[in-house]
GUTILO-251235 format. One record per residue: x, y, z of N, C-alpha, C in turn; residue in three letters; residue number from 1. Coordinates in steps of 0.2 Angstrom, whole numbers, plus 2048, in hexadecimal, padded with zeros to 3 digits. Atoms other than C-alpha are relative to their C-alpha. Example, Ala and Ser with C-alpha at 12.3 -4.5 7.8 and 13.67 -1.06 7.14 Angstrom:
% GUTILO-251235
+------+------+------+-------+-------+-------+------+------+------+---------+-----+
! n.c1 ! n.c2 ! n.c3 ! ca.c1 ! ca.c2 ! ca.c3 ! c.c1 ! c.c2 ! c.c3 ! residuo ! num !
+------+------+------+-------+-------+-------+------+------+------+---------+-----+
!  804 !  7FA !  800 !   83E !   7EA !   827 !  804 !  806 !  800 !     ALA !   1 !
!  7FC !  7FA !  7FF !   844 !   7FB !   824 !  7FC !  805 !  803 !     SER !   2 !
+------+------+------+-------+-------+-------+------+------+------+---------+-----+
END
This chain:
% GUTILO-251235
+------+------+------+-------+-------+-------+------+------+------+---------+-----+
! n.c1 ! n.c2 ! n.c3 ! ca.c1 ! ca.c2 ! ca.c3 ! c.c1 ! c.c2 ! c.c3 ! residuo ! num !
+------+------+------+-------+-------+-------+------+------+------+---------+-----+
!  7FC !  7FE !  806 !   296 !   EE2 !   164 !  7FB !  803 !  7FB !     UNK !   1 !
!  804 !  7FD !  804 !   286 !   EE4 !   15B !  7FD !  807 !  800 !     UNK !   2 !
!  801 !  7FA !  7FF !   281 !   EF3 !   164 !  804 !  804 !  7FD !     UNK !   3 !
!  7F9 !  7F9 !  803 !   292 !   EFD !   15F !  7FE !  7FF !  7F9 !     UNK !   4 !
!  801 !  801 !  807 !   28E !   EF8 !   14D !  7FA !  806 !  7FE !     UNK !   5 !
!  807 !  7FB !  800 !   27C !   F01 !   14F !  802 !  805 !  801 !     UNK !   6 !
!  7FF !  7F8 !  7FD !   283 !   F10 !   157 !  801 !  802 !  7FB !     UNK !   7 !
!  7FC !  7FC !  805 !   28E !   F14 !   14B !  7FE !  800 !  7F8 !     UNK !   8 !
!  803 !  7FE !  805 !   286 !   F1B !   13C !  806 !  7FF !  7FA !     UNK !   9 !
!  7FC !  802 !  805 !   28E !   F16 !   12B !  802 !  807 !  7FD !     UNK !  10 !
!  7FF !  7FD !  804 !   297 !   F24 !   122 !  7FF !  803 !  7FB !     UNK !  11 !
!  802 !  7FF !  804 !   294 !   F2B !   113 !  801 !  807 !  7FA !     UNK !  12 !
!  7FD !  7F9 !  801 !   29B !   F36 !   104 !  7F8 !  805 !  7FF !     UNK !  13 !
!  804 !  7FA !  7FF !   292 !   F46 !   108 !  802 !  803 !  7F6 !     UNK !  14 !
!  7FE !  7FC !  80A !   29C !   F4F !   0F3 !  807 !  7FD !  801 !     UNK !  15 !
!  7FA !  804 !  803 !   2A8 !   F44 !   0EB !  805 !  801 !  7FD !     UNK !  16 !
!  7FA !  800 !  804 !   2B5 !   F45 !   0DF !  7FD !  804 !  7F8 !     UNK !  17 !
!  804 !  7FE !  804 !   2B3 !   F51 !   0D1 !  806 !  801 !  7FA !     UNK !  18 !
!  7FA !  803 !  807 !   2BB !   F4E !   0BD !  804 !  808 !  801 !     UNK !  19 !
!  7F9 !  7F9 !  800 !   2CB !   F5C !   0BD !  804 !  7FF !  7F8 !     UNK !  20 !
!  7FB !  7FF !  804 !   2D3 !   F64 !   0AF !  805 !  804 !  802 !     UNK !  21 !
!  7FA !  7FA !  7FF !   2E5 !   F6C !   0B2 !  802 !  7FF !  7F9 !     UNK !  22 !
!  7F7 !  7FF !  804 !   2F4 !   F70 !   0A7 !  803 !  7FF !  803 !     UNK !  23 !
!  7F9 !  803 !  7FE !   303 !   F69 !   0AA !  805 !  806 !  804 !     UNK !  24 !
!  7FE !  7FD !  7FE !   30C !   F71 !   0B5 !  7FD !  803 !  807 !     UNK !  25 !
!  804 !  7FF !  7FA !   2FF !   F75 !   0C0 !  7FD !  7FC !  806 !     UNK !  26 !
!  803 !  804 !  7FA !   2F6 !   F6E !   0D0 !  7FA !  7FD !  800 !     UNK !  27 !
!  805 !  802 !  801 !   2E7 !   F63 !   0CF !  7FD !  800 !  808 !     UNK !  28 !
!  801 !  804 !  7FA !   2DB !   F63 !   0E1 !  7F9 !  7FB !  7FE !     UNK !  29 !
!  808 !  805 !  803 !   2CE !   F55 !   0E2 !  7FE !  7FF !  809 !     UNK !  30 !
!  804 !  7FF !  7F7 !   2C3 !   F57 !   0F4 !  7FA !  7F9 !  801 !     UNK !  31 !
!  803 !  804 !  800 !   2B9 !   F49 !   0FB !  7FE !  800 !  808 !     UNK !  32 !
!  803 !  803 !  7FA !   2AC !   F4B !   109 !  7FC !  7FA !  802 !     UNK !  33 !
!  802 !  806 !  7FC !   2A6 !   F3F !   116 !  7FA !  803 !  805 !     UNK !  34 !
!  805 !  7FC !  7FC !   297 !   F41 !   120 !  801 !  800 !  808 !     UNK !  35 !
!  7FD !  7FE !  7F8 !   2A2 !   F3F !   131 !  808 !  7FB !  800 !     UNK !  36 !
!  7F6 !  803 !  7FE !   2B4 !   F3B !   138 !  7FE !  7F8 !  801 !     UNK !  37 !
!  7FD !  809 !  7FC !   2BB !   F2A !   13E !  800 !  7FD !  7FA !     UNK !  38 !
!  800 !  806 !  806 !   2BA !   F21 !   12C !  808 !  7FD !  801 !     UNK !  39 !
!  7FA !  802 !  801 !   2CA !   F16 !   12C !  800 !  7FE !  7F9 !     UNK !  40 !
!  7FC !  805 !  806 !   2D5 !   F0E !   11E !  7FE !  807 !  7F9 !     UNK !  41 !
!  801 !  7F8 !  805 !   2D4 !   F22 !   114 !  807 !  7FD !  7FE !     UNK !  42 !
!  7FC !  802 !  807 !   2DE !   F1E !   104 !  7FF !  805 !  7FB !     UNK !  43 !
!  801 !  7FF !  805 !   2E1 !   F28 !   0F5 !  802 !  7FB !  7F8 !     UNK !  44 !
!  7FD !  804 !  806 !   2E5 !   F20 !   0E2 !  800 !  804 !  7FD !     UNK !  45 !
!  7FE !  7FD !  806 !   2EC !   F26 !   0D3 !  800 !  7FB !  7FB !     UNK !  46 !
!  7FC !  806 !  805 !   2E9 !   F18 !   0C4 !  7FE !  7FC !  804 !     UNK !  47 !
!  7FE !  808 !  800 !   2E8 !   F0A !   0CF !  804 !  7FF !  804 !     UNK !  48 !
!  7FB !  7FF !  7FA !   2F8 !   F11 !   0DB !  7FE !  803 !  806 !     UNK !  49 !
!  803 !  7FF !  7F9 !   2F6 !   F15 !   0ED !  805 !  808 !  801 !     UNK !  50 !
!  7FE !  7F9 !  800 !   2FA !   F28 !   0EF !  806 !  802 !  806 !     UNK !  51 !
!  7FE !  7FF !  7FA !   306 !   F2E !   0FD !  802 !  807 !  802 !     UNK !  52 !
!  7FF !  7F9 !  7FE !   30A !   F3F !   106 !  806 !  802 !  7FE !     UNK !  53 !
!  7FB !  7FD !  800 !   318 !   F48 !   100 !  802 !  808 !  7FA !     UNK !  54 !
!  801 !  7F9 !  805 !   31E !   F57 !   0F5 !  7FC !  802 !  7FB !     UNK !  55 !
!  802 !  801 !  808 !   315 !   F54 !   0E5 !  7F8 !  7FE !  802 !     UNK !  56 !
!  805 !  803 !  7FD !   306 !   F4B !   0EF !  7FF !  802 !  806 !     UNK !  57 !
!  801 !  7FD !  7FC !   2FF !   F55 !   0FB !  7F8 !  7FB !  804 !     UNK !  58 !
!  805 !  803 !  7FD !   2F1 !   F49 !   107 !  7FE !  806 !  806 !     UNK !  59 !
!  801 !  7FA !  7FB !   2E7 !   F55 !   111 !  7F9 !  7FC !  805 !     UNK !  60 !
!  809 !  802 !  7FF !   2D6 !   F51 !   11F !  801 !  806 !  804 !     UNK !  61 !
!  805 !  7FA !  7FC !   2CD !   F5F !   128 !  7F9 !  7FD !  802 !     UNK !  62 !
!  806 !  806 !  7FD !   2C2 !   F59 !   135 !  7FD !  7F8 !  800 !     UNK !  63 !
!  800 !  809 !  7FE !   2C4 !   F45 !   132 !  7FA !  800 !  7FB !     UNK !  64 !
!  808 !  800 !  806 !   2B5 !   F4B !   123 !  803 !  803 !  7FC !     UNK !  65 !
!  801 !  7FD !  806 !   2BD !   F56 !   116 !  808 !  7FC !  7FC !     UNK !  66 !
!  7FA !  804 !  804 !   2CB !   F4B !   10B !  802 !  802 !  7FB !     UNK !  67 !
!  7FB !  7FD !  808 !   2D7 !   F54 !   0FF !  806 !  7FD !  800 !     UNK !  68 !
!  7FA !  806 !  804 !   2E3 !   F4C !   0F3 !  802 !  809 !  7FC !     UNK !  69 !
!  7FE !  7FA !  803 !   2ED !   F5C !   0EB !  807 !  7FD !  7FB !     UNK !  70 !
!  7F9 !  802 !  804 !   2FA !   F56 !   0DD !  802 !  806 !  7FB !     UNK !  71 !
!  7FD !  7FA !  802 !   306 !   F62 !   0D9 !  805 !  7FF !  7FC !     UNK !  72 !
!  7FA !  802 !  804 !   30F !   F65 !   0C9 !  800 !  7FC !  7FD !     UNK !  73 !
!  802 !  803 !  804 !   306 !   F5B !   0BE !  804 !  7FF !  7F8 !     UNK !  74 !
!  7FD !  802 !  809 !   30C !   F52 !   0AD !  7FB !  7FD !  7FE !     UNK !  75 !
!  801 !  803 !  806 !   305 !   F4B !   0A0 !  7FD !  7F8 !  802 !     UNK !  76 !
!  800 !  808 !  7FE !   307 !   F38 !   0A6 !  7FB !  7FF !  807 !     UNK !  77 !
!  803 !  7FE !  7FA !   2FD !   F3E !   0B6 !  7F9 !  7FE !  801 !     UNK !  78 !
!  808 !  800 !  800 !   2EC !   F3E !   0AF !  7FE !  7F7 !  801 !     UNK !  79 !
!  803 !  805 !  800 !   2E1 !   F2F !   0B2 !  7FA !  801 !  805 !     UNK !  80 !
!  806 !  7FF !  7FB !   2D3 !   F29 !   0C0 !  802 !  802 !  808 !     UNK !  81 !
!  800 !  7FE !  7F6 !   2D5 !   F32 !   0D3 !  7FC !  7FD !  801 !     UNK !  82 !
!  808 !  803 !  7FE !   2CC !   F26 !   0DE !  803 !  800 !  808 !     UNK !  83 !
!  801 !  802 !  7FA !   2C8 !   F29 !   0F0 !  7FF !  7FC !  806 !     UNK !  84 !
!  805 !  807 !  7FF !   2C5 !   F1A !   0FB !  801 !  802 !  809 !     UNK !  85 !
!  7FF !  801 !  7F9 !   2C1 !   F1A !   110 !  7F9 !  7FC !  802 !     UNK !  86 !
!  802 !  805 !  7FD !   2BC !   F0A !   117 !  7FC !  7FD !  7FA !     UNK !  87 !
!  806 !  804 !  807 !   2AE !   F04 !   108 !  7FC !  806 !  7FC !     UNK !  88 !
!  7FF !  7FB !  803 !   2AB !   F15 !   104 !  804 !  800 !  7F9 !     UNK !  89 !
!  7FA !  7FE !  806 !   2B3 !   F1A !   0F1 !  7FC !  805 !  7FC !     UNK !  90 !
!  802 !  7F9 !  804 !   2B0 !   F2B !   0E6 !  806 !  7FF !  7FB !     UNK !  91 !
!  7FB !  7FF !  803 !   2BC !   F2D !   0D6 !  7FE !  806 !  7FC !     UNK !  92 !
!  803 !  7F6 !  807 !   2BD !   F3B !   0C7 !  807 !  7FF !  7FD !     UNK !  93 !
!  7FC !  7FE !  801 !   2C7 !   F3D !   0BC !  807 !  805 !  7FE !     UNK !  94 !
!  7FB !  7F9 !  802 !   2D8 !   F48 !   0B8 !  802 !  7FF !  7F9 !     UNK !  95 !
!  7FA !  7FF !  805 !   2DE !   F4E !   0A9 !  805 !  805 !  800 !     UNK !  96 !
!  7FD !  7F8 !  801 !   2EC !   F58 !   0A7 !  802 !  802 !  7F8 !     UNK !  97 !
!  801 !  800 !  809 !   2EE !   F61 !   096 !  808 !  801 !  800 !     UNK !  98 !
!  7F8 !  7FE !  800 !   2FF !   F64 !   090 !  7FD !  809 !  7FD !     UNK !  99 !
!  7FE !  7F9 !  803 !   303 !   F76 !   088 !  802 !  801 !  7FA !     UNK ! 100 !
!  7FC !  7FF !  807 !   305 !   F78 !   076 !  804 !  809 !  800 !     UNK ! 101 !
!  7FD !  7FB !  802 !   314 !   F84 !   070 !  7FF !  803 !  7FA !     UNK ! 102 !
!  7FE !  800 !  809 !   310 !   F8C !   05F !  803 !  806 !  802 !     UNK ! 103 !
!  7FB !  7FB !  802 !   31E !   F93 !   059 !  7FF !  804 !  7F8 !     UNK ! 104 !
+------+------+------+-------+-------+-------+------+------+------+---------+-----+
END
């Protein structure tokens, strides 16, 4: 058991998570590489909330190393901390989204 432990080289974020401004409306992406595949227990947050795949929240990996989180269609209430987590690994950054003033 020990041996397998030694083999396997601990992972490590190679470029993390980087602070985002959008406007409303828009898509926010935040990338997170790894210095090699296989990391289990890959999680995104929003806040504090655990992320999940679907229209608005797009979860992407390439090669089991490059980790995109892409939120689409951003508001206002959206903005906070992104945080990346795989296995004891974790990177965050912040989002802001701005709104749009109309002067009339």
């Amino acid at each position: 058991l020990l041996l397998l432990c030694h083999a396997e080289e601990e992972a490590v974020i190679v470029s993390g998570l980087k602070n985002t401004d959008v406007f409303v409306g828009e898509s926010a992406t935040f990338t997170c590489e790894l210095s090699h595949p296989g990391v289990k227990n890959v999680q995104w947050w929003l806040d504090g909330s655990p992320l999940h795949n679907n229209f608005l929240t797009e979860i992407s990996e390439q090669d089991g190393m490059i980790h995109t989180l892409t939120l689409n269609d951003v508001a206002c209430h959206d903005s906070g901390t992104v945080t990346f987590r795989a296995g004891s690994l974790i990177s965050s950054a912040k989002l802001l989204v701005k709104g749009i003033l109309l002067l009339e």
